[in-house]
PLY file of the C-alpha trace (Angstrom):
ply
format ascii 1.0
element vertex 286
property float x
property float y
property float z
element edge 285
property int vertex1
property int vertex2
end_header
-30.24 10.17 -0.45
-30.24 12.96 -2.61
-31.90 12.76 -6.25
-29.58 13.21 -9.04
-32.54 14.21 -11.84
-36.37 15.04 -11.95
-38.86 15.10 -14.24
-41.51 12.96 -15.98
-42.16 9.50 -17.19
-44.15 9.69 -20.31
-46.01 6.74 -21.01
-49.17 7.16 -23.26
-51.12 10.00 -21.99
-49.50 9.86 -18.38
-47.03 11.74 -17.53
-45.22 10.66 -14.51
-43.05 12.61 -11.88
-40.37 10.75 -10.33
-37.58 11.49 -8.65
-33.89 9.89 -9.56
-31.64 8.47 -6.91
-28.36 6.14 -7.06
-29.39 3.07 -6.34
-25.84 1.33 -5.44
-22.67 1.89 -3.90
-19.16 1.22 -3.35
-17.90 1.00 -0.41
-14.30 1.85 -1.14
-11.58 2.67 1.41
-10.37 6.12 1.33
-6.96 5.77 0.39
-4.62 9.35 -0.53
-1.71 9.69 -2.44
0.86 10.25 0.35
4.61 11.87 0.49
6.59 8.84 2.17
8.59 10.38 4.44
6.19 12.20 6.49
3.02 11.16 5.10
1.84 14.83 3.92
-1.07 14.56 0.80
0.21 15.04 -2.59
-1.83 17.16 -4.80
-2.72 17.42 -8.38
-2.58 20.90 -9.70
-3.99 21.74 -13.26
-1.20 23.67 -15.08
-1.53 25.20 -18.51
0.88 23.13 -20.75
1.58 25.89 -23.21
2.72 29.02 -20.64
2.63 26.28 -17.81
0.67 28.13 -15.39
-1.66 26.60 -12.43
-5.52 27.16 -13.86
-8.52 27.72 -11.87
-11.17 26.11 -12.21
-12.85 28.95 -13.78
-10.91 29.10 -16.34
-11.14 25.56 -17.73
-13.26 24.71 -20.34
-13.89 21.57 -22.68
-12.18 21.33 -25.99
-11.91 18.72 -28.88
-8.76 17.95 -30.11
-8.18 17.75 -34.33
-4.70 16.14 -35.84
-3.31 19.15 -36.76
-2.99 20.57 -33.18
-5.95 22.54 -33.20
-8.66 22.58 -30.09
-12.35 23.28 -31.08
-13.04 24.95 -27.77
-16.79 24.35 -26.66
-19.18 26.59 -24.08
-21.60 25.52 -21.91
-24.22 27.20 -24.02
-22.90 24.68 -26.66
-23.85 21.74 -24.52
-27.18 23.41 -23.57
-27.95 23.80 -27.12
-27.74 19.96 -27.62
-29.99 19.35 -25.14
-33.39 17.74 -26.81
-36.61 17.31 -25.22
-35.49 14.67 -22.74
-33.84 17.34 -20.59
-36.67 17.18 -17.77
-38.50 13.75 -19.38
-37.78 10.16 -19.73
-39.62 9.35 -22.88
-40.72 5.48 -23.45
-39.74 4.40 -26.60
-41.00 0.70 -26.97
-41.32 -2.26 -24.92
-39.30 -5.54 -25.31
-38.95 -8.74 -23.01
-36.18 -8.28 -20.64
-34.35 -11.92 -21.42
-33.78 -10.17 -24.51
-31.25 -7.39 -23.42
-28.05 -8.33 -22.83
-27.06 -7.84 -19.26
-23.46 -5.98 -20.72
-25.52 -2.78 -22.00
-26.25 -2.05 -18.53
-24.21 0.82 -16.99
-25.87 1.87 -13.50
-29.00 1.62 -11.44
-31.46 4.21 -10.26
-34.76 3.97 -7.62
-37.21 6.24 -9.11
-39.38 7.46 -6.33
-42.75 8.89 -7.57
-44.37 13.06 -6.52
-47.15 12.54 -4.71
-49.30 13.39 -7.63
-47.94 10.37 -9.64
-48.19 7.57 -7.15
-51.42 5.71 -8.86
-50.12 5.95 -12.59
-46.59 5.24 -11.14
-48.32 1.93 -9.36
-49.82 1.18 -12.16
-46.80 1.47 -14.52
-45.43 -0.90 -11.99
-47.55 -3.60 -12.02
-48.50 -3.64 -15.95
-44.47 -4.52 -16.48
-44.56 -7.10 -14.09
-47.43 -8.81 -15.47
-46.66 -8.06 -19.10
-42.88 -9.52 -18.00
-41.71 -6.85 -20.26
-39.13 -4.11 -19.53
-39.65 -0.64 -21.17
-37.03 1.24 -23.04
-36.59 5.06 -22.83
-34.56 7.77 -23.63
-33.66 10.62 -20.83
-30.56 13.06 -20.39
-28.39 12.68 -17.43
-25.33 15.03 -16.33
-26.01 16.84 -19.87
-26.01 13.44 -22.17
-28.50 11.88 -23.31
-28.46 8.22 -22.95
-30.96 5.20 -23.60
-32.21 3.44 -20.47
-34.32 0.14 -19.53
-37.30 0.05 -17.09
-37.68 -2.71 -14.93
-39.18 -3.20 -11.17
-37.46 -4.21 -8.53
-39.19 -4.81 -4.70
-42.18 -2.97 -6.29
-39.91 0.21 -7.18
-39.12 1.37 -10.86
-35.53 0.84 -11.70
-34.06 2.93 -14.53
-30.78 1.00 -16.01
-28.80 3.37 -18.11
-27.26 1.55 -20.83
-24.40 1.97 -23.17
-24.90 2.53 -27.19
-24.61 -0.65 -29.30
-21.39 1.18 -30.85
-20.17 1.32 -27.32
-20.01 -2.56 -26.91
-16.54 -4.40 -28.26
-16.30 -7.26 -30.21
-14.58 -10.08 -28.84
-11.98 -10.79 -31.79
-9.21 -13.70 -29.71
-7.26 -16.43 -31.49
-9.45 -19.22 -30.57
-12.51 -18.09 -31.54
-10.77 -18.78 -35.29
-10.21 -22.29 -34.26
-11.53 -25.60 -34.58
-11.22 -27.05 -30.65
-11.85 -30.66 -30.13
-13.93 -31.77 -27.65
-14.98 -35.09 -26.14
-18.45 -35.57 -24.87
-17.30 -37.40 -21.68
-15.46 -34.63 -20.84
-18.43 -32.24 -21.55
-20.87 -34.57 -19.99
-18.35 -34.74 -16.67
-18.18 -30.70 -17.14
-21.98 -30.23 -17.25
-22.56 -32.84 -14.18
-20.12 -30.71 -12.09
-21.76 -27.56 -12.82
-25.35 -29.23 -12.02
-23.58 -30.25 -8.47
-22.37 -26.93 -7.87
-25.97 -25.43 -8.81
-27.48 -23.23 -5.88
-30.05 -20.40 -5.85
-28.07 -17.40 -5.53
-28.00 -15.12 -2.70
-25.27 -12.45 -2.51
-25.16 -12.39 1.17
-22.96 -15.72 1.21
-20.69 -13.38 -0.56
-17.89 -10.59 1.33
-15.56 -8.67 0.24
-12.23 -10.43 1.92
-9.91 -7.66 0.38
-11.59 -4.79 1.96
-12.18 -6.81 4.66
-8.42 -7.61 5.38
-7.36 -4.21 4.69
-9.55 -2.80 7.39
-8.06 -5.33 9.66
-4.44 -4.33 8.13
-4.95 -0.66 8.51
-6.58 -1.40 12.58
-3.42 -2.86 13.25
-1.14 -0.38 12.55
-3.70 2.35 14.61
-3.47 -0.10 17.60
0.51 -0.46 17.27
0.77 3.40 17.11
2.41 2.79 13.09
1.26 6.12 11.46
2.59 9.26 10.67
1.39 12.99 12.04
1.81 15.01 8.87
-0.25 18.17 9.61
2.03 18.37 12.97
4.79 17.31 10.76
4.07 20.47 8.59
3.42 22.72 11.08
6.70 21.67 13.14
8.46 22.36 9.40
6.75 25.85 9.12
8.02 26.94 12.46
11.59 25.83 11.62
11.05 27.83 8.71
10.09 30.79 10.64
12.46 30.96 13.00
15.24 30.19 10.23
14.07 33.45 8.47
14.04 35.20 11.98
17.22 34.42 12.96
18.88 35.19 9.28
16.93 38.52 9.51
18.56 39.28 13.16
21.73 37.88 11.82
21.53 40.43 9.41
20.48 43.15 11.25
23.24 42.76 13.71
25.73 42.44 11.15
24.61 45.71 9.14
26.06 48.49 11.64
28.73 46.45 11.83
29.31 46.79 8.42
28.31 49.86 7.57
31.31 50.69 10.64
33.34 49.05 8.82
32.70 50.75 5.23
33.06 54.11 6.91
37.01 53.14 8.84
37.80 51.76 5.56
36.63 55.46 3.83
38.51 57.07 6.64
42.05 55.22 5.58
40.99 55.94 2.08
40.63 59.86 3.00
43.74 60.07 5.00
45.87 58.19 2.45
45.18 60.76 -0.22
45.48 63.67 2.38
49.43 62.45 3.21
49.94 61.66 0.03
48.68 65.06 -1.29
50.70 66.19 1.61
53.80 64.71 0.72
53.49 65.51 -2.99
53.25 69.63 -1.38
56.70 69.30 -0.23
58.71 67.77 -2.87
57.48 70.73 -4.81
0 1
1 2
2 3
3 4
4 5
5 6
6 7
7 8
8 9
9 10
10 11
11 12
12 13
13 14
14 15
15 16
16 17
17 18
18 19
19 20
20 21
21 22
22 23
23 24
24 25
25 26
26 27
27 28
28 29
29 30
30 31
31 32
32 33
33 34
34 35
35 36
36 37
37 38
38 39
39 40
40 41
41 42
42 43
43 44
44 45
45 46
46 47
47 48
48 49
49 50
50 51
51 52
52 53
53 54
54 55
55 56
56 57
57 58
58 59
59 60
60 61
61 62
62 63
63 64
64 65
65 66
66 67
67 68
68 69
69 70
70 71
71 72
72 73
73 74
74 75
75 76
76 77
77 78
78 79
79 80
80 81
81 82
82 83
83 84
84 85
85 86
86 87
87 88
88 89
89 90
90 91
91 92
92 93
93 94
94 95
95 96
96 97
97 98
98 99
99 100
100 101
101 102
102 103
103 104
104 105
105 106
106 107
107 108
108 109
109 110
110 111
111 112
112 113
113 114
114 115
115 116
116 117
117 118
118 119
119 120
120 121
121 122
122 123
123 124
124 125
125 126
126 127
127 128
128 129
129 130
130 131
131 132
132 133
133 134
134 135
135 136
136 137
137 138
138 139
139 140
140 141
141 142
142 143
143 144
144 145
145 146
146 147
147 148
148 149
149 150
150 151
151 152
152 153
153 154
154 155
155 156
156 157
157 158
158 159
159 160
160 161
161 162
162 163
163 164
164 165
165 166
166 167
167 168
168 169
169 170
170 171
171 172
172 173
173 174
174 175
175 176
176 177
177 178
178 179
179 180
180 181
181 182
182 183
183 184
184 185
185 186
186 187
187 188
188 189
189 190
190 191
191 192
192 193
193 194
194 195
195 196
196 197
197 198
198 199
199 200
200 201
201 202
202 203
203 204
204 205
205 206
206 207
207 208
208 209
209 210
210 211
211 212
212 213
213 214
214 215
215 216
216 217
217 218
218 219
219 220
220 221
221 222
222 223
223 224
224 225
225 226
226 227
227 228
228 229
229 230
230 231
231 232
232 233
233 234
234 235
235 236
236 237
237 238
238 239
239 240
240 241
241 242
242 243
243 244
244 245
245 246
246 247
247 248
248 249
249 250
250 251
251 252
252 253
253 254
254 255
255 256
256 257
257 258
258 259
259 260
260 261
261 262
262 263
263 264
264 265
265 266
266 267
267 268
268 269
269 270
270 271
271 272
272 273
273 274
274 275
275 276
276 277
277 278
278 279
279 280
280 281
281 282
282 283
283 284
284 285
């Protein structure tokens, strides 16, 4: 795995050094954009949409649209200067029980791994939030933003949660919610005794992923019945046809040229000796 930030845990006079890494995955698969016929990838180019023009990626910035068609273009020094002081630190801000944050502000999951030099207070960070059952809450900045984040252990390793904003979480606003529903308490007694039946402790390797599953066994079949399409020999076969088009146009050409130019010159010749006999001609009457 490869660590996606560095830098400190501060936590009273400690200061921590951990390392960041992902801590999930998804294991998606790979599927491309395809031309039908022949399978070749289709590709996104980024074109300018006022002199449409392709742009390189060195030339493309970040800007913020305003209503009246202006962009406020901004620099990467004007990111850099927004930076605060949790650039290279995650700074603890409080503590709080963790049955107290709802599970939606969580975004993603990250192992911190502790440097060498901060395995004891890292340890001991560890097993004061396990025994306090409290999660911390800290601020850091990751890929340039800075976000708010939870602390909790998992397997004896320090999780970071990022988590979203409170202005960042919707408000459920639906018809019903504005209505008076009527319910029966046999039917939410029967409700409540099915759920208690269908109670188990959970473990999410009774769980698989049938799609993925199904569309590894869809995409095997078509390998093992030969169903695919060749489109870098497609494109190569098409670039030869090309090439030998322009070849043979080119001799085509070049063959027809002296026969032209033969041509051009009899045709000057008849011009030349038309005027000549009728110059001649015109010498005699006189």
């Amino acid at each position: 795995m490869r660590a996606v930030w560095k830098g400190t845990i501060g936590f009273g006079t400690y200061a921590i050094p951990v390392k960041a890494y992902s801590a999930t995955e998804e294991h998606n698969i790979p599927l491309h954009q395809v031309h039908e016929p022949d399978g070749g990838r289709v590709r996104v180019k980024w074109v300018c949409e006022v002199d449409g023009a392709e742009v390189p990626t060195t030339e493309i910035a970040k800007g913020h649209p305003v209503p009246n068609g202006d962009v406020v273009l901004l620099t990467g020094g004007d990111f850099a200067s927004l930076l605060g002081p949790t650039t290279q630190s995650m700074d603890v801000v409080g503590f709080t029980p963790a049955e107290q944050v709802d599970s939606m502000y969580f975004a993603r999951s990250y192992y911190l791994e502790p440097e060498p030099t901060g395995t004891k207070p890292y340890v001991l960070l560890s097993e004061a939030l396990q025994q306090s059952g409290r999660i911390a809450i800290v601020k850091v900045t990751l890929r340039q933003r800075e976000t708010l984040g939870a602390l909790r252990v998992r397997d004896q390793v320090i999780l970071l949660e990022t988590m979203l904003w409170p202005d960042e979480i919707r408000r459920p606003d639906f018809p019903f919610l504005h209505e008076d529903v009527d319910l029966r308490r046999g039917e939410l007694r029967h409700a409540v005794a099915l759920i208690e039946d269908l109670t188990q402790d959970f473990d999410p390797a009774r769980y698989t992923d049938r799609y993925r599953e199904a569309l590894e066994a869809l995409i095997q079949a078509k390998l093992d019945g030969d169903d695919v399409l060749q489109p870098t020999a497609a494109e190569q076969a098409e670039g030869v046809t090309r090439l030998l088009a322009a070849l043979q146009q080119s001799a085509v050409e070049a063959d027809r040229a002296p026969v032209e130019k033969a041509r051009e010159a009899a045709d000057k010749a008849r011009q030349a000796r038309t005027r000549a006999k009728r110059a001649s001609s015109s010498a005699k009457t006189s």
